[in-house]
C-alpha positions in Angstrom: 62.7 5.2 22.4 60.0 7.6 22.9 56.6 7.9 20.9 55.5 11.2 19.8 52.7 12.5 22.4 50.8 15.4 20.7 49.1 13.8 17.3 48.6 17.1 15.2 46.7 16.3 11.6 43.8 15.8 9.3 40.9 13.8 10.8 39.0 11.7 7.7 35.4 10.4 9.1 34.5 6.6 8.2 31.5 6.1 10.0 31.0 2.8 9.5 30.0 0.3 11.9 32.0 -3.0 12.3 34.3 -2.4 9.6 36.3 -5.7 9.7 39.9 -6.5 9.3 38.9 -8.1 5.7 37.5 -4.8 4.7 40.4 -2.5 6.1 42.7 -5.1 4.4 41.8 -7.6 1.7 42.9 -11.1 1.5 44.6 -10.7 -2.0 47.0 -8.0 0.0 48.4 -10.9 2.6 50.6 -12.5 -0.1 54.1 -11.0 0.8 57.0 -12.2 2.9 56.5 -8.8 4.6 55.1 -6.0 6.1 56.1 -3.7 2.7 53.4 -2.7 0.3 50.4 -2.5 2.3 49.4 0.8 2.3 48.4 0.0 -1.5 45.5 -2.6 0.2 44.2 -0.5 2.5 40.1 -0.4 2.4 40.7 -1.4 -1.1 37.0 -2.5 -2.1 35.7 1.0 -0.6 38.4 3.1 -2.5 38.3 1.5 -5.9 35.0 -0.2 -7.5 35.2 -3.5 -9.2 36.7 -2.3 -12.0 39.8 -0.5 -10.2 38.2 2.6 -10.9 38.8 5.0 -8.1 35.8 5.6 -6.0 35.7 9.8 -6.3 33.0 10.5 -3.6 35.1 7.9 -0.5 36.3 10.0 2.0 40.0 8.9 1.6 39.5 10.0 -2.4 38.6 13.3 -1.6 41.2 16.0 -1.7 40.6 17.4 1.5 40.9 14.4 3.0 44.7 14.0 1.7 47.3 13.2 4.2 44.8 12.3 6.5 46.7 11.0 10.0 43.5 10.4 12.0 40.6 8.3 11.2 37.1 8.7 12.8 35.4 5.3 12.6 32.3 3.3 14.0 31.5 1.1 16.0 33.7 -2.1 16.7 36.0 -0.8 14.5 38.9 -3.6 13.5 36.5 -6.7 13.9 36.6 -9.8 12.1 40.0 -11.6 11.8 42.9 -11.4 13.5 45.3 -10.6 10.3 47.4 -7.7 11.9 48.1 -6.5 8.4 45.2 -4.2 8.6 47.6 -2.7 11.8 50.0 -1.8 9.3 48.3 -0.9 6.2 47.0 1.9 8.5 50.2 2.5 9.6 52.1 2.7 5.9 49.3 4.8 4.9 50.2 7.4 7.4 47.5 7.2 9.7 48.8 7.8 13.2 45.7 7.3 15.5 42.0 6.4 15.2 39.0 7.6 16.8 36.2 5.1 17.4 33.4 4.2 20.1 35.2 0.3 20.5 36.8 -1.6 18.4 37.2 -5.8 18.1 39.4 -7.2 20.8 42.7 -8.7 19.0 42.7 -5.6 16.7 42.6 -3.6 19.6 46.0 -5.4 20.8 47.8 -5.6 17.7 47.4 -1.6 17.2 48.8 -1.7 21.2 51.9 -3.8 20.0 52.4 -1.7 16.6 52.0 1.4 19.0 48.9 2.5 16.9 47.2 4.8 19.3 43.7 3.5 19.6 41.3 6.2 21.4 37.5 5.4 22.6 34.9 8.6 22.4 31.3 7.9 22.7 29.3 7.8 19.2 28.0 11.0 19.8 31.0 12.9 20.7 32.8 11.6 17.6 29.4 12.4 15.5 29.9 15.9 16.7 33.5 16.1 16.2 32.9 14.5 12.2 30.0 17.4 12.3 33.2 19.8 12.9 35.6 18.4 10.9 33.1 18.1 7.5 31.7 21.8 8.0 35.7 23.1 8.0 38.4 23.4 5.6 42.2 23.3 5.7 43.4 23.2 9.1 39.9 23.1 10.4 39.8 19.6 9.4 42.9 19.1 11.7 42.8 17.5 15.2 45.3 17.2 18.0 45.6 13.9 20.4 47.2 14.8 23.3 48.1 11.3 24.5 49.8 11.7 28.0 46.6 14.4 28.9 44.4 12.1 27.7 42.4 14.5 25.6 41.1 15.6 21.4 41.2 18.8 20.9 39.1 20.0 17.8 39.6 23.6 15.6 37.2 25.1 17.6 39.1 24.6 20.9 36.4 21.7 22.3 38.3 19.2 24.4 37.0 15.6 24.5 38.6 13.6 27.5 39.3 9.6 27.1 41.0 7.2 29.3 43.8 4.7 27.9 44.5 1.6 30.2 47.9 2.0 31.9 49.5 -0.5 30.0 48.7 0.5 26.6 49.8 3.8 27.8 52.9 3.4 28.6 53.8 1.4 25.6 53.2 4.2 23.4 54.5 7.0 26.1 57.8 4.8 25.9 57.4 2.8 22.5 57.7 -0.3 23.8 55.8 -3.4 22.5 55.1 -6.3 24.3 58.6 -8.0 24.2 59.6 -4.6 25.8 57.2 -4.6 28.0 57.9 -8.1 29.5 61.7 -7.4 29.0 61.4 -4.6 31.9 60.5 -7.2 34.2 63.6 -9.4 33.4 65.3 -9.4 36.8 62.0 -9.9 38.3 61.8 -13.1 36.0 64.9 -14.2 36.2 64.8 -14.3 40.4 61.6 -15.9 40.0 62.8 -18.8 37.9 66.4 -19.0 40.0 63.4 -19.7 43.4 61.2 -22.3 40.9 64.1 -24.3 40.0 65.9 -24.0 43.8 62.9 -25.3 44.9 61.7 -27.8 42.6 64.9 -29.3 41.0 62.6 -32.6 40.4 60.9 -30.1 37.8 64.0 -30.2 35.6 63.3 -32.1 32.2 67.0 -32.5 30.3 66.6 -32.5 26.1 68.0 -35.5 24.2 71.4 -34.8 22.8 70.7 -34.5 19.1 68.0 -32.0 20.5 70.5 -29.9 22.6 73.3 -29.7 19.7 70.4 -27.9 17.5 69.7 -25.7 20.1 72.5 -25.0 21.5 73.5 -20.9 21.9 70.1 -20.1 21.7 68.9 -17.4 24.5 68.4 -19.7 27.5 71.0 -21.7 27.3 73.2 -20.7 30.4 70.2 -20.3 32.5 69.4 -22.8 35.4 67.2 -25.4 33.4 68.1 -24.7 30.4 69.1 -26.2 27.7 72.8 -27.4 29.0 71.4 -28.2 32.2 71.6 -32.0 31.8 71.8 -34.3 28.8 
């Protein structure tokens, strides 16, 4: 599976420092079995007042701000809890990428496993490109992330360079999350576990019985210490 490279689309500003993972999505939102219906949740509290009355003047409310795909935030953008919902109420509300001078750590990683693009600008680069963005209309409100150059281009042709660690790069250049990832290293792990147990046969710990019948056919199984390896 491949990720699209080129991001192409509306660019809403949220300049907002450390906009946590409660504000981006609110507890009452986490009830379901599943990822569906999120999209609803999304920065609930700054979209709607107390009274569920839409907020007219938030930037997601505004009309030319419909269909946004890219979000220009602040600072430490995503901190707060690790709830990875706030990954995918992004996600199911069409945002495809988001701008920000940093962003909180485990966010950062869930957006990397969800293959939410996550690009770093300094403050005053993205102040410039909001600058842009708010003074245009239409397609002037679009940008384009270019994520195998590395590079935002804004309506007005400027070109604003970031770097994406190598890793996270090639997860969204292949769409692979972190299963995937570690799955492309399976003969690798596989030879190292064959040399571990070859070596160190002592290490081998054998599962009671009852233990080995409730596991039993799970991935594993066959392997050299695994689950049939003794009783």
């Amino acid at each position: 599976m491949t990720e699209p490279l080129v991001i192409t689309g509306i660019a809403a500003p949220l300049p907002i420092n450390n906009l946590d993972t409660d504000q981006i999505m609110p507890k009452q939102f986490l009830l379901g079995i599943d990822k569906s219906g999120l999209a609803r949740g999304l920065l609930y509290d700054l979209r709607f007042d107390a009274d569920g009355r839409v907020r007219e003047r938030f930037v997601l409310n505004r009309p030319e701000y419909r269909g946004a795909k890219i979000l220009l935030g602040g600072s430490n953008f995503g901190c707060g809890s690790s709830r990875e919902h706030a990954v995918w109420g992004l996600q199911q509300a069409g945002f495809e990428a988001v701008i920000a001078p940093s962003y909180g750590e485990i966010f950062y990683f869930n957006a990397s496993n969800n293959r939410l693009p996550l690009v770093v600008l300094p403050a005053r680069e993205i102040e410039a490109i909001a600058a842009e963005i708010g003074s245009g209309s239409g397609s002037d409100k679009q940008l384009t992330i270019d994520i195998e150059s590395e590079v935002v281009l804004t309506p007005s042709g400027r070109r604003h360079a970031f770097s994406l660690p190598a890793r996270q790069k090639q997860m969204l250049v292949q769409g692979l999350d972190m299963v995937g990832m570690t799955l492309r290293q399976e003969e690798a792990i596989d030879a190292f576990e064959a040399h571990h147990w070859a070596a160190q046969p002592w290490c081998r710990i054998g599962l009671p019985a009852r233990q080995q019948a409730r596991m039993i056919g799970r991935p594993g199984a066959d392997r050299p210490g695994g689950l049939t390896s003794q009783s």
